[in-house]
N, C-alpha and C positions, 0 to 999 in steps of 0.2 A: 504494500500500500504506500503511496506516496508519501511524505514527508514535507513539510513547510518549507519554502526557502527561506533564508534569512533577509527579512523584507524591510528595505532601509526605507526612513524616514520619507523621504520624498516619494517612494513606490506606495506607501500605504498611504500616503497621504490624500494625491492622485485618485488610489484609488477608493476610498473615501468620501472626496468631492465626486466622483462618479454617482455613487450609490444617493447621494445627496439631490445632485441634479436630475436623476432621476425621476426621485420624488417629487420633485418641482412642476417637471414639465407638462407635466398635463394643468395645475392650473395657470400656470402662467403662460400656456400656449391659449388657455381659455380669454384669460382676460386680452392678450392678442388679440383675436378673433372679433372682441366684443368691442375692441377700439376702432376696430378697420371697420365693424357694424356702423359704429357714430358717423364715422369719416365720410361715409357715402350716404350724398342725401338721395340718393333711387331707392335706400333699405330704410328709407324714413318710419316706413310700418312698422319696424323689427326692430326699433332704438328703444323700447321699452323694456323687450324679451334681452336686448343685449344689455341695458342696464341691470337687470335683475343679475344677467352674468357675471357682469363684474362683480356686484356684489356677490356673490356666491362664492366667485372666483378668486378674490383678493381674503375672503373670511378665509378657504381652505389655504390659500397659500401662507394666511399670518400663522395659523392653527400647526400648520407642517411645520414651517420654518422653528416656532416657539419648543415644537416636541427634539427637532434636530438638533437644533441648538443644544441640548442638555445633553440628548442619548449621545451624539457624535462630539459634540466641544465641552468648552469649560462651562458652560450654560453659567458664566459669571465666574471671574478665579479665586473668589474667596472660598475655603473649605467651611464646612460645617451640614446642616441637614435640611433636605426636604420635605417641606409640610404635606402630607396628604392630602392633604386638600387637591394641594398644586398639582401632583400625580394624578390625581384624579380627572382632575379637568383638562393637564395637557393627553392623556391617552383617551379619553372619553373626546375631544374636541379632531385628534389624530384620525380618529375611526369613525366618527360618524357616520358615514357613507358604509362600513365596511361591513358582510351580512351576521354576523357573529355579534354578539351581546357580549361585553365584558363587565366583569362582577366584579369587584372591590373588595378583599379581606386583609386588611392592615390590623399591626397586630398596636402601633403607637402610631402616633399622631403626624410623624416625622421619621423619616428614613434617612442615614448617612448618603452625602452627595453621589460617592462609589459606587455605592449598592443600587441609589437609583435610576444612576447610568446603567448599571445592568440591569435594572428591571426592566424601563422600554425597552433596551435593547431584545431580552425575551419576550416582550409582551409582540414584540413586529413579530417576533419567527412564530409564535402564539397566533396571530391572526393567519401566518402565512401555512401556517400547518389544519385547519377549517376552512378553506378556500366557499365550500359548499356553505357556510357557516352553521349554526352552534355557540357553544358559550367556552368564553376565553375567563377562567377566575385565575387572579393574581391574587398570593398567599403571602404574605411575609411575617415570620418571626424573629427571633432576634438576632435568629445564626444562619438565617435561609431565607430564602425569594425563591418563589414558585411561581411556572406559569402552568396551569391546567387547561388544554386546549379539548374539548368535546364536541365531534361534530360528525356527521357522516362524513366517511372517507378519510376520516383524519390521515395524513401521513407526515411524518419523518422524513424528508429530503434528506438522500446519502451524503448529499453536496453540504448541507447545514450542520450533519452528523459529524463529515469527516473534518470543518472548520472546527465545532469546538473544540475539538480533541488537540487542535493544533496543526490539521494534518491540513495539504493544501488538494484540491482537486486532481484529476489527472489534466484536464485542460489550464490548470491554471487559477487562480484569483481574476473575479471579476469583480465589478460593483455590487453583484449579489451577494455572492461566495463569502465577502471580506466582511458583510458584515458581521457576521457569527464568528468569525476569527476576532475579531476586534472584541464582541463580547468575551470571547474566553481569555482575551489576553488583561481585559480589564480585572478579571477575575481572580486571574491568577499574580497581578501586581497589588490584590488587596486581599492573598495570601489564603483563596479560594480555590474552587473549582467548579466549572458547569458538567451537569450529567445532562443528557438526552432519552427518554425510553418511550417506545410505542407500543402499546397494547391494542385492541380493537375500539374502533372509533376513538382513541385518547392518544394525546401526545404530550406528555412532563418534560416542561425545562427546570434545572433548578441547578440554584447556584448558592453551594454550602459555603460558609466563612467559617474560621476559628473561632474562638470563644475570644 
């Protein structure tokens, strides 16, 4: 089985803002669309439906941008903890659209900043493992974060399997592949580990810390 190369700073980085702009492009190809709408007064009928785009379209792009920020950057470089609350409304505002339900089971009020880089980061492979949706419940105790994915057809991607472990694809890191690599590496610099397991229709992310 393959093995990780040793992936310098600018290669993860790169490929990072991939996974990132990604995410982006469909709403900011929306509000595109809905400027070029304004711009022509022949679609004068359609300036109403494209305003609503915009709005629709600038709410998911703030909503993505606020959850990236955290899961991918310093989401603010001072250390300390995230309020629940905040978890809540950036993964509840990230998913809106997505068909899967996410549950809430926080065990305090506030989770260490580390830990809840690694939760969205589980909580996307958690939506991405329910495609068909089902319910995604997010667990934290004081030495663990869980994602619980239930859904028909739930699967385990080999490819998100073999990142956390460390291991890199046979094709390579892409912008998908890297993200689940990125989680385990956060994991394992705050002296943790992610497991992966798939049962029928279920799929467990969790990511244990020391005491």
């Amino acid at each position: 089985m393959s093995t990780a190369p040793k992936l310098t700073p600018s290669s993860l980085a790169a490929l990072l803002c991939a996974r990132i702009c990604h995410d982006l492009v469909s709403p900011v190809g929306a509000l595109g669309t809905a400027i070029e709408i304004l711009d022509d007064d022949s679609n004068a009928d359609m300036h109403d439906d494209a305003l609503a785009l915009i709005k629709s379209s600038s709410r998911r792009a703030a909503s993505k941008l606020k959850f990236l920020r955290l899961a991918f950057g310093a989401g603010g470089s001072a250390p300390g903890v995230v309020g629940a609350a905040e978890i809540t409304s950036l993964v509840s505002d990230m998913f809106e659209d997505a068909k899967a339900e996410v549950v809430f089971n926080f065990h305090a009020d506030g989770i260490d900043k580390s830990r809840a880089r690694i939760l969205l980061n589980l909580t996307m492979l958690g939506i991405q493992a329910v495609p068909r949706g089902g319910e995604v419940r997010i667990v934290t105790t004081e030495q663990s974060v869980s994602i619980i994915a239930k859904g028909p057809r739930a699967k385990l991607d080999e490819t998100v399997e073999r990142a956390l472990l460390g291991r890199a694809p046979d094709h390579g890191f892409d912008g998908r592949s890297i993200q689940p690599f990125y989680a385990s590496m956060m994991a394992r610099e705050a002296g943790g580990q992610i497991t992966a397991t798939a049962g029928e229709e279920i799929v467990t992310f969790q990511a244990d810390f020391p005491a």
